[in-house]
C-alpha positions as a LaTeX table, in Angstrom:
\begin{tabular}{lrrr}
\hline
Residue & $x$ (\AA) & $y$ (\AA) & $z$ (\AA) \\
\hline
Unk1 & $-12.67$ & $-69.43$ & $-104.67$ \\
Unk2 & $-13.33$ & $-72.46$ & $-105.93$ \\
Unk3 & $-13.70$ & $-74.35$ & $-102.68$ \\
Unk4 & $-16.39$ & $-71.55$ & $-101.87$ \\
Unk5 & $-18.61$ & $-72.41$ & $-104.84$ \\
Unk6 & $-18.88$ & $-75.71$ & $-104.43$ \\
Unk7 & $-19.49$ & $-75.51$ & $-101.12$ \\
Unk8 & $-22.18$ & $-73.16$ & $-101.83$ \\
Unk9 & $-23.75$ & $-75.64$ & $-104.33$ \\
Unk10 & $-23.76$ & $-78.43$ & $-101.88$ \\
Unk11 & $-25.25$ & $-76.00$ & $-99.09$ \\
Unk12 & $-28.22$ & $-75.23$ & $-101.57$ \\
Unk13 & $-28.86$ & $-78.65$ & $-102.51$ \\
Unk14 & $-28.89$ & $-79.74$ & $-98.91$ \\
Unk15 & $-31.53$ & $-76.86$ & $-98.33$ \\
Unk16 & $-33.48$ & $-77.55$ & $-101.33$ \\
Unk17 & $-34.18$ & $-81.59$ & $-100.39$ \\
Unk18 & $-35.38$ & $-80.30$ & $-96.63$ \\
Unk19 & $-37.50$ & $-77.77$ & $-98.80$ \\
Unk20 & $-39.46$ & $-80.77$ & $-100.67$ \\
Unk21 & $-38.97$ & $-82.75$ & $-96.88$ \\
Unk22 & $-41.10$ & $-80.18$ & $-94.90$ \\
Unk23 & $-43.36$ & $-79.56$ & $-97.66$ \\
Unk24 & $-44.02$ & $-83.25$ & $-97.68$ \\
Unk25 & $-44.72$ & $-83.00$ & $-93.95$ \\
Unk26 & $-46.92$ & $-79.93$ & $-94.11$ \\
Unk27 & $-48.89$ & $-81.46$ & $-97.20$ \\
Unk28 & $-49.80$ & $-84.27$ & $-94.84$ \\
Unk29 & $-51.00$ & $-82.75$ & $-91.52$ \\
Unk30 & $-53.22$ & $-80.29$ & $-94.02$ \\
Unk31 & $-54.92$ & $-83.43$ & $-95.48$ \\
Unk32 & $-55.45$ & $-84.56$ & $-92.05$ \\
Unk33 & $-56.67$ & $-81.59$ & $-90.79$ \\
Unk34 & $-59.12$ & $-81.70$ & $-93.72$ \\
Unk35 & $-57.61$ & $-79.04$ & $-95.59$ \\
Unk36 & $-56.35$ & $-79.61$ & $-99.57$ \\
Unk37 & $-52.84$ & $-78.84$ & $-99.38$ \\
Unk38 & $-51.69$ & $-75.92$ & $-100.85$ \\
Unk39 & $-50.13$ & $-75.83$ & $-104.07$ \\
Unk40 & $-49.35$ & $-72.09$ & $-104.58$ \\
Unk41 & $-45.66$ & $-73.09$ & $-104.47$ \\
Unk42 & $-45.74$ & $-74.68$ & $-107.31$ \\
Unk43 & $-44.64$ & $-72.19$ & $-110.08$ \\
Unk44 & $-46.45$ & $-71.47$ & $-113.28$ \\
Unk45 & $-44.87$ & $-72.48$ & $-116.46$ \\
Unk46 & $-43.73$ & $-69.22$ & $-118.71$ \\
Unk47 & $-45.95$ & $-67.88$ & $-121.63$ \\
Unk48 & $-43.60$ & $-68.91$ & $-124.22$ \\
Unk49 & $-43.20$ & $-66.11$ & $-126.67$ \\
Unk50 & $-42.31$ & $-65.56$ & $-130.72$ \\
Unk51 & $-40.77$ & $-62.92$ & $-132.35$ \\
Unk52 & $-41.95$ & $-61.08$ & $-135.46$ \\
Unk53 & $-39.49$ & $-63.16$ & $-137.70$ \\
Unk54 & $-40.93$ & $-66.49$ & $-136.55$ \\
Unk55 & $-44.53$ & $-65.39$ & $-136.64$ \\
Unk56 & $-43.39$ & $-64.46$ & $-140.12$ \\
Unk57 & $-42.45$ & $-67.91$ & $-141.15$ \\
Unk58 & $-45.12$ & $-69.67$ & $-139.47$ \\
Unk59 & $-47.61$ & $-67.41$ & $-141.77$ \\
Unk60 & $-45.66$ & $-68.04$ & $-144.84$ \\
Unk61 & $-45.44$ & $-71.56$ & $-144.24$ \\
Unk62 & $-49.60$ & $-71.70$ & $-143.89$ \\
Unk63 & $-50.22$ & $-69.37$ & $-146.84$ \\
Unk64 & $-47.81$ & $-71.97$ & $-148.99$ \\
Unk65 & $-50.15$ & $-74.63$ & $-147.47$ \\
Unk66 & $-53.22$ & $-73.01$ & $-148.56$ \\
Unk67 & $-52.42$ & $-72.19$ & $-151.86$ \\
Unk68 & $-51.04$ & $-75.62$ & $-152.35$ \\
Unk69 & $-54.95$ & $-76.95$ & $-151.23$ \\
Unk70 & $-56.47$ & $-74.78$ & $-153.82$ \\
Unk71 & $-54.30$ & $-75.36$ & $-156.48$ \\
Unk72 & $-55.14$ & $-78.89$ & $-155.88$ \\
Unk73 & $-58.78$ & $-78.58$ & $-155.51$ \\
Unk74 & $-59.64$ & $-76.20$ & $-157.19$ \\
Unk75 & $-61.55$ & $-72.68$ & $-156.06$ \\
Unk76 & $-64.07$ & $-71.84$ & $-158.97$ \\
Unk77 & $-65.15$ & $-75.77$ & $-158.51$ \\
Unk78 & $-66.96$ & $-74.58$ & $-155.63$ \\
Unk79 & $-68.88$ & $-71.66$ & $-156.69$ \\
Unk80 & $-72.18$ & $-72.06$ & $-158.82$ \\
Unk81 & $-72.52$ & $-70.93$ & $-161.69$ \\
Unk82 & $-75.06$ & $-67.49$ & $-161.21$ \\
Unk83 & $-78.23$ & $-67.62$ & $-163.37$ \\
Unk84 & $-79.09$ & $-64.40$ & $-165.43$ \\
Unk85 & $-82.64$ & $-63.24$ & $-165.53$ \\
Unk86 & $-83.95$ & $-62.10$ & $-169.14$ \\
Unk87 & $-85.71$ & $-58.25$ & $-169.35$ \\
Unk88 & $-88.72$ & $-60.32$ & $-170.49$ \\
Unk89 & $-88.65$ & $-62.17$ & $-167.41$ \\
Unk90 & $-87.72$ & $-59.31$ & $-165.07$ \\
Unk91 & $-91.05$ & $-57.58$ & $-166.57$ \\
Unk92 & $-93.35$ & $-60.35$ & $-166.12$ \\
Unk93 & $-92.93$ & $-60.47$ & $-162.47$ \\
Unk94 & $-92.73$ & $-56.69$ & $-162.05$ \\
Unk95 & $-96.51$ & $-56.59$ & $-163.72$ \\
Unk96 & $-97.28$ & $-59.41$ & $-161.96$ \\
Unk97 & $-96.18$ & $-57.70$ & $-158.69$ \\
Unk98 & $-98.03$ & $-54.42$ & $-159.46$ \\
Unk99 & $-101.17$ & $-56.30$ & $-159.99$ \\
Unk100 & $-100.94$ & $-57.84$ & $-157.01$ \\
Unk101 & $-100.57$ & $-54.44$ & $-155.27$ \\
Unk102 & $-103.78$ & $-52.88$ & $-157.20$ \\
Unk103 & $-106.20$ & $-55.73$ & $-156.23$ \\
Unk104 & $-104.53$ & $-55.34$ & $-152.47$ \\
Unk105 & $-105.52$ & $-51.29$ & $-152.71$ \\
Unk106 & $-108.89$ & $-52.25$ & $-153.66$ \\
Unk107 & $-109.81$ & $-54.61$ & $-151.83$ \\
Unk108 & $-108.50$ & $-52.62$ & $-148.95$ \\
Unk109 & $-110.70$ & $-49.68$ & $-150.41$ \\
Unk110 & $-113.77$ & $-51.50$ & $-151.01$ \\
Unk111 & $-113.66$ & $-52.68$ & $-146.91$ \\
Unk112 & $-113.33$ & $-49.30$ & $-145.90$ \\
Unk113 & $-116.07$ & $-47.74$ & $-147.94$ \\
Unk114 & $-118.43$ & $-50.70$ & $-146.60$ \\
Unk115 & $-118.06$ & $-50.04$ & $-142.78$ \\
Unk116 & $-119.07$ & $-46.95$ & $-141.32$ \\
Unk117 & $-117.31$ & $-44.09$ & $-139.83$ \\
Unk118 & $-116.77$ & $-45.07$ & $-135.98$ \\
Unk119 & $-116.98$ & $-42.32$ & $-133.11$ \\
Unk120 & $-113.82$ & $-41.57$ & $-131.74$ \\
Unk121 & $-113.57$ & $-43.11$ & $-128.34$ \\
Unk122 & $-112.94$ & $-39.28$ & $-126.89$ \\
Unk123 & $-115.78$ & $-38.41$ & $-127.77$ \\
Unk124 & $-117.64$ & $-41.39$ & $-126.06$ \\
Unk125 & $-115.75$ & $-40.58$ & $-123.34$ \\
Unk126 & $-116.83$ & $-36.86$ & $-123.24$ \\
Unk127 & $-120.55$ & $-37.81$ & $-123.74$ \\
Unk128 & $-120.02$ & $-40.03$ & $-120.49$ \\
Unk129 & $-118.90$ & $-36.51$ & $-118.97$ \\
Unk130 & $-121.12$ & $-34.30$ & $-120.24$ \\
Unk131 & $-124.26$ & $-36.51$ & $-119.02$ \\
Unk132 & $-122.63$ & $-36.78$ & $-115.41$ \\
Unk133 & $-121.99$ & $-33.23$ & $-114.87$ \\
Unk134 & $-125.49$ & $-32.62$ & $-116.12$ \\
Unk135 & $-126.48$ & $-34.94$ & $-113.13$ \\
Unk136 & $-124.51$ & $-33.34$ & $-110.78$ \\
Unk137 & $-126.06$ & $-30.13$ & $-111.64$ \\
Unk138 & $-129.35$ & $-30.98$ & $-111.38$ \\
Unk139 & $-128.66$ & $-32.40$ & $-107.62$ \\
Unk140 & $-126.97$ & $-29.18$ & $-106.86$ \\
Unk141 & $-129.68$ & $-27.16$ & $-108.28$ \\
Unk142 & $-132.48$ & $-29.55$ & $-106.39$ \\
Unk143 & $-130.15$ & $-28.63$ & $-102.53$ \\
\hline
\end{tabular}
């Protein structure tokens, strides 16, 4: 049995190197044909994959880091300190706000009582109308 393997083994090799030989061959008549030779024998590499424990690790190891960075610099370092606003404050700009809004109302008042009511365009429209079918009833009546 042993004879048979190795035999075997040598028969492959001996296949495989006028595998690469032909390729080789076909590779060049394609480029001077003008066509790029093919190269969908050439295998993709595998997705390499991790399992749950070594994901685990990995994550472990960079919330170590991490926590190791802040000690070091420091988290609250970063944030501001956040400014409180006194009621008296807080008041002022409220009445200053609604004052604001009462001179907008009257101002917005005062331009509305100074121009006059318009017509509603319908009812230009409908004059328009009425005057035309008034014409075309006085033709009819003249026939």
């Amino acid at each position: 049995m042993r004879t048979d393997n190795s035999l075997l083994e040598a028969a492959l090799i001996g296949y495989q190197h006028q595998r690469e030989l032909l390729a080789a061959k076909i590779a060049e008549i394609q480029l001077q044909l003008g066509n790029a030779p093919a190269t969908a024998s050439v295998e993709k590499p595998k997705k390499r994959v991790m399992n749950a424990a070594a994901r685990s690790r990995i994550a472990q190891a960079q919330r170590k880091r991490w926590a190791e960075f802040h000690k070091t610099r420091g988290v609250t370092a970063n944030k501001a300190k956040k400014r409180k606003m006194s009621p008296e404050g807080r008041e002022r700009i409220a009445e200053a706000t609604r004052k604001r809004w009462a001179e907008f109302r009257a101002a917005k008042a005062k331009a509305a009582a100074k121009k006059p009511a318009k017509k509603a365009a319908a009812g230009k429209r409908s004059t328009r109308k009425a005057s035309a079918s008034a014409g075309s009833e006085s033709a009819q009546a003249a026939t």
